[in-house]
ROVEX-618120 format. One record per residue (C-alpha): residue in three letters; x, y negated, z negated. Coordinates in steps of 0.5 Angstrom, whole numbers, plus 500, padded with zeros to 3 digits. Layout:
N
ALAXYZ;...
end
This chain:
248
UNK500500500;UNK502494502;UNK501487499;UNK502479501;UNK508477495;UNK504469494;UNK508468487;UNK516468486;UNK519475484;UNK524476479;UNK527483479;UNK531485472;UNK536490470;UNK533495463;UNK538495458;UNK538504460;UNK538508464;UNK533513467;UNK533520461;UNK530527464;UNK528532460;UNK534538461;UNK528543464;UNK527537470;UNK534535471;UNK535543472;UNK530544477;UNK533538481;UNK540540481;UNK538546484;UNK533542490;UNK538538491;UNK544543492;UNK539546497;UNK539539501;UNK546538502;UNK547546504;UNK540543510;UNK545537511;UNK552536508;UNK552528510;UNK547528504;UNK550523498;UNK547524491;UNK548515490;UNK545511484;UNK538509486;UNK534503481;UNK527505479;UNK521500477;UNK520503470;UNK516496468;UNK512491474;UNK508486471;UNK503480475;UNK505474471;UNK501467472;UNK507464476;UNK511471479;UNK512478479;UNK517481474;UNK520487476;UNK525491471;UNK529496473;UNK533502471;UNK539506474;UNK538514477;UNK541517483;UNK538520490;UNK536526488;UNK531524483;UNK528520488;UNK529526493;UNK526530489;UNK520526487;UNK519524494;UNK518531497;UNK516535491;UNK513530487;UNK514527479;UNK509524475;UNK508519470;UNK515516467;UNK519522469;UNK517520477;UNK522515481;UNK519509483;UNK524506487;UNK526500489;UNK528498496;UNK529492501;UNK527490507;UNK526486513;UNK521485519;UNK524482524;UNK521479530;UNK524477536;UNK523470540;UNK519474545;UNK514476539;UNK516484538;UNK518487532;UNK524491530;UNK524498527;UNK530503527;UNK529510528;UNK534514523;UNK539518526;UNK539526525;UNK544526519;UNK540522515;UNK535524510;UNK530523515;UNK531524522;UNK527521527;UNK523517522;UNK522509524;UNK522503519;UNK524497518;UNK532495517;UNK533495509;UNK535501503;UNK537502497;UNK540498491;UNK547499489;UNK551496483;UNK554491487;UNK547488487;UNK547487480;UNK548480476;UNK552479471;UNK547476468;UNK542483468;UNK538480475;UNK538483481;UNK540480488;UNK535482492;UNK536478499;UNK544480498;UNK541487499;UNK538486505;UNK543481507;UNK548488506;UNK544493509;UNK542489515;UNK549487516;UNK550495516;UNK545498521;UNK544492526;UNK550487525;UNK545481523;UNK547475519;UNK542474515;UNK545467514;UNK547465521;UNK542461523;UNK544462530;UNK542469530;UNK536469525;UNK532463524;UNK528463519;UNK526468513;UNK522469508;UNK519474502;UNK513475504;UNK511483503;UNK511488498;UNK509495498;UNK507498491;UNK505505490;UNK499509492;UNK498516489;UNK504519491;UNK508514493;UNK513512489;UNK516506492;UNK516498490;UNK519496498;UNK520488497;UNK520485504;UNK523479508;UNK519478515;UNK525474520;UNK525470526;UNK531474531;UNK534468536;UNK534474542;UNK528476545;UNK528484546;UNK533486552;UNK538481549;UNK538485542;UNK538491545;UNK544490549;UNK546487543;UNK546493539;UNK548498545;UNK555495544;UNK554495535;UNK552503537;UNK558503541;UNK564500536;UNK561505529;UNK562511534;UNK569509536;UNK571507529;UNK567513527;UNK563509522;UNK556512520;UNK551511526;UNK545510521;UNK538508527;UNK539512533;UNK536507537;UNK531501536;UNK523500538;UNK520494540;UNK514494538;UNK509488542;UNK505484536;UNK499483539;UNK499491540;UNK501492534;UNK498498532;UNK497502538;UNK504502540;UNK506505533;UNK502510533;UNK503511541;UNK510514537;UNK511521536;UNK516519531;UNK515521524;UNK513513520;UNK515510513;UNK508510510;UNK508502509;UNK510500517;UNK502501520;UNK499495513;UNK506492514;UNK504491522;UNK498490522;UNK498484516;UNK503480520;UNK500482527;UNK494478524;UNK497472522;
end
């Protein structure tokens, strides 16, 4: 599910982190030794899960505590209830080209999710952590958008504007708080295609993780049709995300 952010969000950092019962932590272990047989690229990283979300008067308020990839794993695709559930927190942005299409990456077959289409974002990670126990959320996506399409988020040249403007929150057994930007790329389609071609081109070479195996453009006044004339398997959010920006 995926809501308009019309207040302020603070994201802060829990004094401990995520502590699992040992008869769960086991049954994790054991899925996640079965995942990385599957596929060896897998990387058990430190993931933040949401452990307090609060709707103030003038803001949302986010706390967050650290755990790994496999508990996120574990939880996504076997399932976790209540406070033992991993409610990650992940960045994003929705971008759209000056010819109005949007962005999304399709997941290279190394990565947890082959084929899956989403919007340019990931995980948090230490170093988005402030001294004072905030977190640096637009330097997340800034990093990660640099990581998978060679952007800068703060080269005006390149995009011209952004802004935070969506967030999804959970639903039934979607355990994500997805915060996300919308911004405006300075390419129209093919010059961003030939763009990334060339970016695609430099992490093979320099044998660097290749993480979207290719990009779709999405048209914005037909939005939805074209999303789901995709065979790919979708993040959950891209059809509401689509659909509240397309109407716009």
């Amino acid at each position: 599910m995926v809501i308009k952010l019309d207040k302020e969000l603070e994201i802060i950092k829990g004094e401990k982190n995520v502590e699992l019962p040992k008869d769960i932590l086991g049954k994790i272990e054991s899925f996640w030794q079965k995942q990385v047989e599957i596929n060896p690229h897998l990387f058990n990283g430190e993931v933040w899960s949401v452990t307090n979300f609060e709707e103030l008067e003038d803001k949302f308020r986010l706390t967050v505590q650290k755990t790994n990839y496999a508990h996120y794993l574990y939880d996504e695709r076997v399932g976790l209830e209540g406070n033992f559930a991993c409610y990650n927190l992940n960045g994003g942005i929705l971008l759209e080209t000056i010819d109005k299409k949007y962005i999304l990456g399709e997941m290279n077959e190394t990565t947890s999710y082959p084929k899956v289409l989403q919007i340019s974002g990931g995980n948090l990670d230490q170093n988005d952590i402030k001294k004072d126990g905030s977190v640096d959320l637009i330097g997340n996506i800034a990093r990660e958008l640099k990581e998978e399409l060679n952007l800068d988020l703060f080269d005006k040249y390149m995009i011209k504007s952004y802004k935070m403007k969506y967030m999804e929150i959970p639903q039934g057994r979607r355990h994500s708080y997805a915060p996300m930007l919308k911004g405006m790329l300075m390419m129209t389609e093919e010059e961003m295609k030939q763009y990334y071609k060339k970016y695609k081109e430099y992490l093979k070479e320099t044998n660097q993780e290749v993480e979207f195996e290719k990009l779709h453009f999405i048209d914005k006044q037909n939005a939805l049709t074209e999303l789901d004339n995709l065979d790919n398997p979708k993040r959950p959010y891209l059809k509401d995300l689509l659909y509240m920006d397309s109407i716009e």
